[in-house]
C-alpha positions in Angstrom: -17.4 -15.6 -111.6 -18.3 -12.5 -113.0 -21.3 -10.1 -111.6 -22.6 -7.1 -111.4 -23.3 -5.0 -108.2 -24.1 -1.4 -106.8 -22.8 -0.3 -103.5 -24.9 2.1 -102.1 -25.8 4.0 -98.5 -29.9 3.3 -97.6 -31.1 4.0 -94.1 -27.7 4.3 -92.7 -26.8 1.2 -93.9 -23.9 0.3 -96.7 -25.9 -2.3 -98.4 -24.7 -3.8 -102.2 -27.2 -4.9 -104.7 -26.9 -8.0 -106.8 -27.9 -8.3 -110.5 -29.5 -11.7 -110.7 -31.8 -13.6 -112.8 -35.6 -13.1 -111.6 -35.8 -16.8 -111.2 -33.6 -16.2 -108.1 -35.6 -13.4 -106.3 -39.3 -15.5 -107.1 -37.5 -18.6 -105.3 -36.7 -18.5 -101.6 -34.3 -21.4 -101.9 -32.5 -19.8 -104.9 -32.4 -16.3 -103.2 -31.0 -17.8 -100.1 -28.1 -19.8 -102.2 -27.5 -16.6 -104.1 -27.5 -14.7 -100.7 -25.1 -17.0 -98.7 -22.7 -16.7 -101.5 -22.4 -12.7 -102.2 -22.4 -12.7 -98.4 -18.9 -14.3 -98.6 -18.1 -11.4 -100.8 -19.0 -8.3 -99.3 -18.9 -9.9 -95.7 -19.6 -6.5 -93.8 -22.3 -5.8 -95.9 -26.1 -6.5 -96.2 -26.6 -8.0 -99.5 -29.4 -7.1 -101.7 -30.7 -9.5 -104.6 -32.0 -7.8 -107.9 -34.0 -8.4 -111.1 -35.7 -6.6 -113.5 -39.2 -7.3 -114.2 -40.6 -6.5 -117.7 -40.9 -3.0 -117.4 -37.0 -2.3 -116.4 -38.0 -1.7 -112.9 -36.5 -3.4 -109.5 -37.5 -6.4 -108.1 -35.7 -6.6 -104.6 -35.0 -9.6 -102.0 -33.7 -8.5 -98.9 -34.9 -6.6 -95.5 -38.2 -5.4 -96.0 -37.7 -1.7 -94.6 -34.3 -2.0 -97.4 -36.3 -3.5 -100.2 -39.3 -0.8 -99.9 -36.8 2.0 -99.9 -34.6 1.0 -103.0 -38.1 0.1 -104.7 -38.4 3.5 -104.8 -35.4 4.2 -106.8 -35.0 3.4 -110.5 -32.1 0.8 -111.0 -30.2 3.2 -113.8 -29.8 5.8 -110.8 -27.5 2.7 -108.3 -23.8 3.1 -109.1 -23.1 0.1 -111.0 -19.8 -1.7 -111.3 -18.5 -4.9 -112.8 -16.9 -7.2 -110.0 -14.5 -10.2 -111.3 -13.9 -12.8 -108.6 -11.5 -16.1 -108.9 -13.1 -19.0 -107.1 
């Protein structure tokens, strides 16, 4: 599986952000599912779901006080990286 994620430092937290389709952030169940898996993944981390909505900018699932702050940051600025992982 192959997906893209930003590692980043909020609120002295580590927390990574998920690129996912906006389907998955506008459906509880999905964003759960999506969630529980990247959780496996970055297992010390608190994982952050992400789509774009039409105008380029972030649309978070998360925390609240986590999603409000990255909100405020446009998602060119997170440090992106391509992650490759055998299942």
């Amino acid at each position: 599986m192959d997906f893209t994620a930003a590692i980043v430092k909020e609120q002295d937290a580590t927390c990574v952000i998920v690129i996912v389709k906006s389907d998955v952030v506008e459906n509880k169940y999905l964003a759960e599912n999506a969630h529980r898996l990247f959780s496996k993944f970055f297992p010390l981390m608190t994982v952050i779901l992400m789509a774009q909505d039409a105008r380029g900018d972030g649309v978070f699932w998360g925390p609240d006080e986590l999603v409000k702050a990255l909100s405020k940051t446009k998602p060119e600025y997170f440090p992106w990286k391509q992650y490759s992982i055998k299942e």
